[in-house]
N, C-alpha and C positions, 0 to 999 in steps of 0.2 A: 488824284486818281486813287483808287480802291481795288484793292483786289479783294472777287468773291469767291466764295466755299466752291464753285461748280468750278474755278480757274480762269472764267472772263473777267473784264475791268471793266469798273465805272467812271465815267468823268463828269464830274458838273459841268455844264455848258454857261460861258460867262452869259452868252444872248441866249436866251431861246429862241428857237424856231418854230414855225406849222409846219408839218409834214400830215400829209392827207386829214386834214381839219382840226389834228390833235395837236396841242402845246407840245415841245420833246425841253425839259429842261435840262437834261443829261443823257448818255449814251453811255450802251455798256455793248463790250464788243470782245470777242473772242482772239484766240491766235489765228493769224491765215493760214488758212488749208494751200495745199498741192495743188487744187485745183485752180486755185485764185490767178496762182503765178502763173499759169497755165493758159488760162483765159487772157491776162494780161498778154502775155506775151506777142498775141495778136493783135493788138493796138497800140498805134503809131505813134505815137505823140507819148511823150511823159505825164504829162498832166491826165490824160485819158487813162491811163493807167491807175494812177494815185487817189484819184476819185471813184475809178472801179473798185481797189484796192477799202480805201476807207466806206464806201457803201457795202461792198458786203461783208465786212468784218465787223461792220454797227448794224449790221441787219436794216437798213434804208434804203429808201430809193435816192436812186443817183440826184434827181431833183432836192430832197432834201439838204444833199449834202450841198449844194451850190446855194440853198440858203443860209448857209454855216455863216456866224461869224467869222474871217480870218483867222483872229486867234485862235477859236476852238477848232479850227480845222487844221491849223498848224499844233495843235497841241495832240489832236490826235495822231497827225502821221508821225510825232518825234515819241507817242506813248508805243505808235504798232513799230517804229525804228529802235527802242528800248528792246522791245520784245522779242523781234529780229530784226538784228543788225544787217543782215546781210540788205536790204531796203535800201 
């Protein structure tokens, strides 16, 4: 993972994915906003959550994310758990 001049991260993605017809061979994603936890907080389930959480902090659709590799989706939520811990 990378950090950029603006303060989001970049991660290579071991697999790539398609997301709306385009290759994604990395994702770079910001720190979650107020809002995120916010939205979360009204969905039931954990996992609903954490896929909410990892979509809009890579800027994705929820769909992509379920194309994720395992690892690179597990690498994601431990890079946004780095960032805040509280997660």
């Amino acid at each position: 993972m990378k950090t950029n001049a603006d303060g989001s991260f970049t991660l290579a993605l071991r697999e790539p994915i398609k997301a709306l017809g385009e290759e994604i061979k990395e994702v770079s994603f910001r720190r979650p906003r107020a809002k995120v936890y916010r939205a979360m907080a009204s969905m039931k389930d954990e996992a609903s959550r954490v896929f909410a959480l990892v979509a809009s902090v890579c800027g994705v659709t929820p769909s992509a994310v379920e194309e994720m590799d395992l690892a690179d989706f597990n690498a994601i939520v431990e890079a946004i758990g780095d960032i805040d811990p509280k997660l």
